[in-house]
C-alpha positions as CSV (number, residue, x, y, z in Angstrom):
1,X,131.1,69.8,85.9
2,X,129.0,70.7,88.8
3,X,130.2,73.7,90.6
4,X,129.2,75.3,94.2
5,X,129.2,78.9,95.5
6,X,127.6,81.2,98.1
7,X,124.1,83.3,96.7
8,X,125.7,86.8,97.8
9,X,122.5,88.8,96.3
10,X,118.9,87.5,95.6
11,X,116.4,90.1,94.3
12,X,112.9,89.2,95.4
13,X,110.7,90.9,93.6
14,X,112.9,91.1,89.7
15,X,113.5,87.0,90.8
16,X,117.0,86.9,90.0
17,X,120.4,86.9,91.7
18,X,124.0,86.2,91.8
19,X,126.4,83.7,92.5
20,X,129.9,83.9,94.3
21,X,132.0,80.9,93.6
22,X,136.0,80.3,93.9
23,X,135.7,78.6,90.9
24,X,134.7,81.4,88.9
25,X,136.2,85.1,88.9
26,X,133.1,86.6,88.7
27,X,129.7,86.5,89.9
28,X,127.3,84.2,87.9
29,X,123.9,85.4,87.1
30,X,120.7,82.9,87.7
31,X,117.1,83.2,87.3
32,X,114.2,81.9,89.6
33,X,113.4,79.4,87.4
34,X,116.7,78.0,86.9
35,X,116.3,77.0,91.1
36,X,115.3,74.2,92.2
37,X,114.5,73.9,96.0
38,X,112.3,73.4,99.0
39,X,112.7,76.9,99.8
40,X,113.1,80.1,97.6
41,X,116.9,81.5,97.3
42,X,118.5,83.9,99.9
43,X,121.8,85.6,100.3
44,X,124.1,83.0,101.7
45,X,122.9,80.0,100.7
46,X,124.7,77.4,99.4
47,X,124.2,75.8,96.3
48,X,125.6,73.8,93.3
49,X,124.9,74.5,90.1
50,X,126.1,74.3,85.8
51,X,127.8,77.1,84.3
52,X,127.3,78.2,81.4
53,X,128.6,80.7,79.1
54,X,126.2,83.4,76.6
55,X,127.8,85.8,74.2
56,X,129.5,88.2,76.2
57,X,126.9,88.6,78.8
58,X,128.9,87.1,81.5
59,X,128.8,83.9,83.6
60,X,125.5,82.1,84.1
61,X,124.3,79.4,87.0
62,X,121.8,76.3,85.4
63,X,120.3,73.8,87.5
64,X,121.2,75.7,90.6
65,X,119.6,73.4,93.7
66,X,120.5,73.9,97.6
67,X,123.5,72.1,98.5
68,X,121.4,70.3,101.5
69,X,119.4,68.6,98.6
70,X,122.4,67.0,97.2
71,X,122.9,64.6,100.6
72,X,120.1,62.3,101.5
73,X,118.6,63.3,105.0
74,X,117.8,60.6,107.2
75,X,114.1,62.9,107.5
76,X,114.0,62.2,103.6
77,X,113.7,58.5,104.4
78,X,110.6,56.9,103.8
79,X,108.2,56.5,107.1
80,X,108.1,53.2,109.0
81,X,104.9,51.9,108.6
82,X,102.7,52.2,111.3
83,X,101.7,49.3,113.2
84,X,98.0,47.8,112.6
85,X,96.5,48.9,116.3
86,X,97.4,52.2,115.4
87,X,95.8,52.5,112.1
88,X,92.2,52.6,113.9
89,X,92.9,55.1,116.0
90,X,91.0,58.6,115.0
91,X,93.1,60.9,113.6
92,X,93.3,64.1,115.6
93,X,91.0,66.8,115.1
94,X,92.7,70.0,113.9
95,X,92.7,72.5,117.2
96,X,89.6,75.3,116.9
97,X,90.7,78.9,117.5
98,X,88.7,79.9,120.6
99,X,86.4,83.0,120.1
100,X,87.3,86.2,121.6
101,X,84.5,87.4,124.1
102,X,83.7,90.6,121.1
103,X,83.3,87.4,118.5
104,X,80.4,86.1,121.0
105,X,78.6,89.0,121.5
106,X,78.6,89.9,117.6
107,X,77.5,86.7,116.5
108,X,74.7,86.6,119.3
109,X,73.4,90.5,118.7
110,X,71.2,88.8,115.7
111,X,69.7,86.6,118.0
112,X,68.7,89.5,120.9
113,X,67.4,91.7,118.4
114,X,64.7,88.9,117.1
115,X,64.2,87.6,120.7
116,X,64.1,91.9,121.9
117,X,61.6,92.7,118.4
118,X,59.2,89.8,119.6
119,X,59.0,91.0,123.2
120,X,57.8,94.4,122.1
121,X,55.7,92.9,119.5
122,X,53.8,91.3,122.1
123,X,53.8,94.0,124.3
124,X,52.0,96.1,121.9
125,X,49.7,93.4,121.1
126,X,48.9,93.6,124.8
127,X,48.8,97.0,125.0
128,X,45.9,96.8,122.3
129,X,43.7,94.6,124.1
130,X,44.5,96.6,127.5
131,X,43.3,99.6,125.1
132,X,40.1,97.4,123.9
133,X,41.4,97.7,120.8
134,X,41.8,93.8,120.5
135,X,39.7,91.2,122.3
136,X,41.9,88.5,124.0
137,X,40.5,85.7,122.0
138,X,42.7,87.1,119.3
139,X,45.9,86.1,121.4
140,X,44.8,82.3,120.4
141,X,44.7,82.9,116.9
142,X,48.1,84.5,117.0
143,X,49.3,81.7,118.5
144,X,47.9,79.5,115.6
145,X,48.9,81.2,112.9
146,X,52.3,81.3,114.3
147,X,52.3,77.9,114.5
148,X,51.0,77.1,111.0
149,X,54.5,79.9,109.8
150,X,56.8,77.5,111.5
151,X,55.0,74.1,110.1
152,X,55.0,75.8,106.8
153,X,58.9,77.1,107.1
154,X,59.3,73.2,108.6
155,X,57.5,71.5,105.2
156,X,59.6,73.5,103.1
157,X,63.3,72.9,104.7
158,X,62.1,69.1,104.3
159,X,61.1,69.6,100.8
160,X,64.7,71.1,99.8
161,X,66.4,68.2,101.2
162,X,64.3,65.8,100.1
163,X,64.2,67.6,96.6
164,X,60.4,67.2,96.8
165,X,57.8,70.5,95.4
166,X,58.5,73.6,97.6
167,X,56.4,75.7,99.4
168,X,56.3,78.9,97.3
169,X,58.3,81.8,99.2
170,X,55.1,83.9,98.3
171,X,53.5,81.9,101.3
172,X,56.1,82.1,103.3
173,X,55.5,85.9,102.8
174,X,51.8,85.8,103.4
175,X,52.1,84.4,106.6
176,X,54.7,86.8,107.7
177,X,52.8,89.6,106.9
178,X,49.7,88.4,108.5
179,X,51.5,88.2,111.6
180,X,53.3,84.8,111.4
181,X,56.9,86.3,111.3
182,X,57.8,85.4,114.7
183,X,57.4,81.9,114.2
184,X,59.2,82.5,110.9
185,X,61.7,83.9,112.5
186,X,61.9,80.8,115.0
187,X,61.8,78.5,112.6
188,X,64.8,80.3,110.3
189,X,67.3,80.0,113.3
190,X,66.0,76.6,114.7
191,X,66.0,75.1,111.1
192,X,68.9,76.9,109.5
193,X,66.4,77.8,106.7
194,X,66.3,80.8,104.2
195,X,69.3,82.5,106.5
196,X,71.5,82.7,104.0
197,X,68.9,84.3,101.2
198,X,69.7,88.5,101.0
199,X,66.6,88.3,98.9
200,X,63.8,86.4,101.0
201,X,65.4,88.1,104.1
202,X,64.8,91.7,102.5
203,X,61.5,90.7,102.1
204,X,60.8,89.4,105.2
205,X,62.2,92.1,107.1
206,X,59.9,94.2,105.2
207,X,57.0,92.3,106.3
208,X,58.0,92.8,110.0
209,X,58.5,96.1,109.5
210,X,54.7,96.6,108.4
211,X,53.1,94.8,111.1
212,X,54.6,96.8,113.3
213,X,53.8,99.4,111.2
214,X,50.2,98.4,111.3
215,X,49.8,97.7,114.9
216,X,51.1,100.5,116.2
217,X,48.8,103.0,114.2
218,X,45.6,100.7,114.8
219,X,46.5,101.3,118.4
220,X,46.9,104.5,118.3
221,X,44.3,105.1,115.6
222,X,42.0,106.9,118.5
223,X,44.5,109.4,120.1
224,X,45.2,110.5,116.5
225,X,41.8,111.0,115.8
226,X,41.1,112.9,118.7
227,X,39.7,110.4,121.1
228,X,41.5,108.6,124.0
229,X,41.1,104.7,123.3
230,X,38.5,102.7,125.5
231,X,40.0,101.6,128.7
């Protein structure tokens, strides 16, 4: 016979509880995983449950389910089908927390720093010919090889989805180091390519980190030496 009582004391964390029924003199003892319910148990729920009997351990609640389950909710009902004008309408897209202003400005630092390490990259590259250290023809081959570093970073983003031969990161590499890394680095965030490699992204920060290493000191190359550079 199923009884019902009141769940006067629900221990989270040892998952078991007790059971105050009129039916019974003393509290009955259930587990968690004699429950059954939507929701876990809590002090003052109601519930129905079996009572059984072990040794002389007391009282103890089986099959113990919230006494809500045990009457049929009109909510529980199965839903009215929709009519057929409805069915094509788009379902609605799930709402997109909006960024906080401090989100914005960390995701974009990245970009500034590439944009801000190109500006002065070029800057000292015309510094050098202002120097003489460089003639300005060498601005057009800049731009070429730059160009080739993006075509090349281009070939290879098509070759990965089109699971074609890759172009071998050591190229990639090359180019960099020869002064190609700005259009690697355009091509990385335009194309979405090789941002998400710690490994090829060590190694191409390293190469940016020796040109500028090397243009600076063939730039200043004279006023270490001794001699100002030719105006």
């Amino acid at each position: 016979m199923r009884k019902q009582g009141t769940v006067v004391r629900w221990d989270r964390e040892r998952a078991f509880g007790f059971i105050r029924s009129p039916q019974t003199a003393a509290d009955i003892f259930f587990h968690t995983r004699d429950f059954s319910g939507h929701n876990p148990p809590a002090e003052g729920m109601e519930v129905s449950f079996d009572e059984i009997h072990v040794g002389g351990k007391g009282p103890r609640a089986l099959s113990v389910e919230p006494v809500r389950n045990l009457v049929a909710s009109p909510l529980d009902a199965a839903p009215l089908p929709l009519p057929a004008e409805a069915e094509i309408l788009p379902k609605a897209a799930p709402a997109r927390r909006s960024r906080t202003p401090r989100e914005k400005r960390r995701e974009e630092l990245p970009l500034w720093i590439g944009l801000g390490l190109i500006a002065l990259w070029l800057l000292l590259w015309l510094i050098g010919i202002g120097f003489g250290r460089f003639p300005w023809v060498v601005l057009t081959a800049v731009v070429i090889l730059n160009l080739a570093t993006f075509y090349m970073y281009w070939r290879d983003k098509d070759a990965a989805i089109t699971e074609s031969p890759r172009v071998p990161e050591d190229w990639l590499h090359g180019l960099d180091v020869a002064g190609g890394w700005p259009g690697g680095w355009f091509a990385q965030h335009i194309l979405r390519h090789k941002t998400a490699k710690s490994r090829f992204q060590l190694m191409y920060w390293g190469t940016v980190a020796l040109n500028f290493a090397a243009l600076l000191a063939w730039i200043c190359w004279p006023l270490l030496m001794g001699s100002p550079p030719e105006a």
